[in-house]
C-alpha positions in Angstrom: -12.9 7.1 -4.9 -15.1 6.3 -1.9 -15.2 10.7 -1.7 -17.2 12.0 -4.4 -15.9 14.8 -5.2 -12.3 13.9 -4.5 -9.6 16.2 -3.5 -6.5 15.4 -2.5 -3.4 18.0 -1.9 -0.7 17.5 -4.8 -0.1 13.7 -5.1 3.1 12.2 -6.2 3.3 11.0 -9.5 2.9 7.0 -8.6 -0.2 8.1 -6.6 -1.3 9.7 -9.5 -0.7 7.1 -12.1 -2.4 4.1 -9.5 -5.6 6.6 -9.4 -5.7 6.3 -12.3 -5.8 2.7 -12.4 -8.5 2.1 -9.9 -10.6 4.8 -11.6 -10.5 2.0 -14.7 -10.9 -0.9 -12.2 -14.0 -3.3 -12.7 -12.6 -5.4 -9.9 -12.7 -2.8 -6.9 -16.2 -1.4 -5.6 -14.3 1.9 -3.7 -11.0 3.3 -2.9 -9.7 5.5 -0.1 -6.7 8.3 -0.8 -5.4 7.7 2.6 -3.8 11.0 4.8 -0.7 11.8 6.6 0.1 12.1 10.6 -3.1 12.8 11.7 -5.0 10.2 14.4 -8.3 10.8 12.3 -6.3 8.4 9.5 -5.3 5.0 9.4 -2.2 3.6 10.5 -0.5 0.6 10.9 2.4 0.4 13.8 5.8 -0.3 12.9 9.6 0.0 14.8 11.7 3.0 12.8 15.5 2.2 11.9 16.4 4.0 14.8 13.9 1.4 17.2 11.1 3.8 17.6 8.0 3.1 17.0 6.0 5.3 14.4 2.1 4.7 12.7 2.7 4.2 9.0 -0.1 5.7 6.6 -0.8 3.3 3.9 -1.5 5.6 1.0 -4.3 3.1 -0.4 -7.1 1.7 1.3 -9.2 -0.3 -1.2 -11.9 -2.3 -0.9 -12.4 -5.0 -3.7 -15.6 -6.3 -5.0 -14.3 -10.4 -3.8 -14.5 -8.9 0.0 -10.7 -8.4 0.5 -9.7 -4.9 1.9 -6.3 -3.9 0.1 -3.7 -1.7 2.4 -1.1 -0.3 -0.4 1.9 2.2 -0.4 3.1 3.3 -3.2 6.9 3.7 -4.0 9.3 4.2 -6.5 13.3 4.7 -7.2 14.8 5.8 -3.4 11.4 5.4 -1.4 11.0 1.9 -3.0 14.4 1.3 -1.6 14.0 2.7 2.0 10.7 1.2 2.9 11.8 -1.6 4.9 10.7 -0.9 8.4 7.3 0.5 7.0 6.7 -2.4 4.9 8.0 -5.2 7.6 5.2 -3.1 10.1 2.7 -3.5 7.3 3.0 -7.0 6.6 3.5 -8.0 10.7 -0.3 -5.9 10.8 -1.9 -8.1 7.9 -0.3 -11.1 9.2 -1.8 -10.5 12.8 -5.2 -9.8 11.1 -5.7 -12.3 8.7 -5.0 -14.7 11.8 -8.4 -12.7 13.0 -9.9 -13.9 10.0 -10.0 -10.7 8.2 -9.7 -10.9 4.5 -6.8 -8.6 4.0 -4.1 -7.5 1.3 -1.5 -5.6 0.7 2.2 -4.4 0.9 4.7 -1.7 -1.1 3.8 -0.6 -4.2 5.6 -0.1 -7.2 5.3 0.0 -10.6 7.1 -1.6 -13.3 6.8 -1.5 -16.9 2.9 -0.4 -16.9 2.4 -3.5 -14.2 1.7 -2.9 -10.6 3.1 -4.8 -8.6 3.2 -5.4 -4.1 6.1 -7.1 -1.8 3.9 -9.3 0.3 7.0 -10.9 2.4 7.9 -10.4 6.3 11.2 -8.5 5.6 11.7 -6.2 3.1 14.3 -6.4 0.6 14.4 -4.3 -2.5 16.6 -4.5 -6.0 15.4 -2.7 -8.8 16.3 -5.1 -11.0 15.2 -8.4 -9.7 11.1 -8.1 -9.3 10.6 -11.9 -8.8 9.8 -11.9 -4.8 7.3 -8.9 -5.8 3.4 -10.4 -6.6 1.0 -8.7 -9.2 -1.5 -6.7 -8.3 -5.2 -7.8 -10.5 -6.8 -4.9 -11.0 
């Protein structure tokens, strides 16, 4: 973690387990525990299913040792499957971005089988049994 010590307030258990991860990670040089519905966080916009428009916190903010800056959320079981107006808001952010010329990664966040894995793609769809539009995260 880019916050040495680092405290967070009682993460989830995917949270926990993607720690975990980057802690063991020789391809990242920090990471960044993201908060919740404050201004002094980071947020990407995005249009609720109701057609309001919210600031989504990323959980992750990473910054990887080949210059890309990774913006990751991660899911599981029903928040895997009701992330679609956060994740289309993420991905319409890295799209605009990138277009910038900013090197920039990222998406919803799940794990399967001991592999992490991030939906890159402009609308959201989600089955948990069909994991072939998802991409792997190298880490």
């Amino acid at each position: 973690s880019i916050m040495d010590p680092f405290y967070t307030k009682k993460p989830s258990e995917p949270e926990k387990m993607f720690m975990e991860s980057l802690n063991n990670s020789e391809k990242i040089d920090w990471w960044f525990k993201n908060g919740e519905s404050e201004i002094k966080y980071f947020s990407v916009p995005y249009v609720d299913e109701f057609g309001k428009d919210r600031g989504f916190y990323v959980d992750f903010i990473i910054s990887f040792k080949d210059g890309r800056i990774g913006l990751f959320d991660t899911k599981s079981g029903r928040t895997a499957k009701d992330a679609g107006t956060r994740s289309d808001g993420l991905q319409k952010y890295l799209k605009s971005e990138i277009k910038k010329g900013k090197k920039l990664i990222g998406g919803i966040l799940i794990n399967v089988k001991g592999t992490w894995m991030f939906y890159d793609k402009p609308k959201y769809t989600y089955d948990p049994n069909d994991h072939s539009k998802w991409q792997i995260l190298e880490i």
